[in-house]
C-alpha positions, 0 to 999 in steps of 0.5 A: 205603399208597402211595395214600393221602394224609393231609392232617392228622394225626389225634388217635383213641383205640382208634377205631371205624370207620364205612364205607359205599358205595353199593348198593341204595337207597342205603342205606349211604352215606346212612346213614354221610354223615348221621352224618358230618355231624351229627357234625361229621366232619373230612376228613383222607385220601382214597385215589387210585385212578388207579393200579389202578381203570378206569372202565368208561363214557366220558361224552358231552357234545354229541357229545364223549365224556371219562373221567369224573371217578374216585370219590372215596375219602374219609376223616374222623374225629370225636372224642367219640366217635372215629371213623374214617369212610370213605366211597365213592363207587363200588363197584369190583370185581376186583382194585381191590376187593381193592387199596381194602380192603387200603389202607382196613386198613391206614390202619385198622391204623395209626390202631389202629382196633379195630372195623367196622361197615358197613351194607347193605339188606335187600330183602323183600316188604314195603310202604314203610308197614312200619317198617324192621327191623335185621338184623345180621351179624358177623366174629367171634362175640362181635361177633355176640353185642353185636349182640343187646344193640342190639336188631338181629336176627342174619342167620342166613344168605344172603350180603351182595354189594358192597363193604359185605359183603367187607369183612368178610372181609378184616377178619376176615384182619387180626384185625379185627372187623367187622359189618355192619348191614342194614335191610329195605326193599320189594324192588321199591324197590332202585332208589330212595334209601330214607332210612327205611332209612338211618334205620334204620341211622344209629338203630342206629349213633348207639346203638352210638356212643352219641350222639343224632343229630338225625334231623330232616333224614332225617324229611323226606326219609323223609316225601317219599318215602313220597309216591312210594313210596305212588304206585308201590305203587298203580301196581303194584297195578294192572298186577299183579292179586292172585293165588292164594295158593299162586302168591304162595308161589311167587313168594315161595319163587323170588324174595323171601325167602331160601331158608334162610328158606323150608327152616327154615319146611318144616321148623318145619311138618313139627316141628309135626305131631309136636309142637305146642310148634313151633308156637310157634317156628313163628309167630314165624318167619311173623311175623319175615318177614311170611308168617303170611297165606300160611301161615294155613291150612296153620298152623290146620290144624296144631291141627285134626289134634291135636284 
């Protein structure tokens, strides 16, 4: 752990830790800086990357151009409950990935850290009216199986990119469990912090952790950027005019929801013409992913052929 400077020693029971980076919306890194500070997080490490990570700009000042500053690679702890927190300011890529995963572990190994958690965003078609839901993903199958008890729905398949996903991999090779936590947020809205979506996630962590964690601070922000987010939606909706159903479908099939989400629906509607019982399972699959309005049709027509 050559790189990894300790600046006080730590006093952690069987801890827990809590690691996010930056990615779409902001929404992990937001979510794990709140809890750190609400819950008093203490700094004690930070790993250096000057040896292994490059950065990929220079940074120009009245006509000067400078290396920027390297992102900082912070780690605290808190007690009651103990946790490790880790956060990163940058996403690094290449084989300095793979060196900043393997030191996170290793100081994870040592401090006998006995479970992960990350967290991510989950963009779909949905407005930033709608309440954020929690999907969760895990390294080992009865880690997976706790986050029922969570009320957080288990992704059934895709792929999570970025640090705050591989790290599970690498864990699950150190023997260590590892879950990430992801919440849904508008796909045109990527680009923008989304603190509803950090709510979210920071909810769900303060339950796991089982801690209340007052969430006044990202009740404001949530309410300031629903304002914005209220604004870009009615923008939208003007320079791009409602289309035909079955366009919308299109669109949704190519670029919006999963493509095992779409083959699992084909195949639920293909269930049911035989079988009626799968309309059932059907609508409540419509329902999880907002779909029933495309789908209304082509599903009441479904009990029209069994009359």
């Amino acid at each position: 752990m050559r790189d990894i400077k300790i600046y006080r020693r730590v006093n952690v029971k069987d801890p827990v830790m809590l690691a996010g980076w930056p990615g779409m919306g902001n929404v992990a890194l937001m979510a794990i800086d709140y809890l750190r500070k609400k819950m008093g997080g203490v700094h004690f490490a930070e790993i250096d990357t000057g040896k292994f990570s490059t950065p990929d700009a220079v940074i120009i000042k009245d006509g000067l151009a400078k290396l920027p500053p390297l992102p900082r690679n912070l780690f605290y702890y808190t007690k009651h409950p103990d946790l490790v927190i880790f956060e990163g300011e940058a996403q690094l890529t290449g084989k300095a990935s793979i060196i900043l995963m393997n030191e996170i572990l290793d100081l994870a190994r040592e401090l006998k850290v006995r479970r992960i958690y990350t967290a991510a965003a989950f963009p779909l078609p949905m407005s930033y009216q709608e309440a954020p839901r929690v999907y969760g993903v895990a390294n080992q199958k009865s880690l997976r199986d706790l986050l029922s008890h969570y009320r957080v729905r288990i992704m059934e398949g895709g792929q999570i990119s970025g640090l705050n996903g591989l790290l599970l991999g690498f864990a699950e090779r150190r023997g260590i469990e590892a879950a990430c936590l992801l919440a849904t947020l508008p796909n045109y809205a990527i680009n923008f912090p989304n603190p509803k979506a950090s709510r979210a996630i920071a909810e769900v962590l303060g339950r796991i952790s089982n801690v209340r964690v007052d969430m006044r601070e990202l009740d404001l922000a949530v309410k300031e950027m629903d304002e914005r987010m209220a604004m870009i939606e009615e923008r939208i909706k003007e320079i791009f005019p409602l289309m035909e159903k079955e366009e919308e479908i299109v669109n949704l099939e190519k670029e919006k929801v999963p493509d095992y989400v779409m083959k699992k629906i084909d195949k639920l509607f293909q269930e049911a013409k035989v079988d009626r019982k799968k309309a059932y399972p059907l609508k409540e699959e419509l329902d999880r992913w907002d779909l029933y309005k495309f789908y209304e049709d082509r599903f009441l027509d479904l009990f029209k052929e069994h009359q």
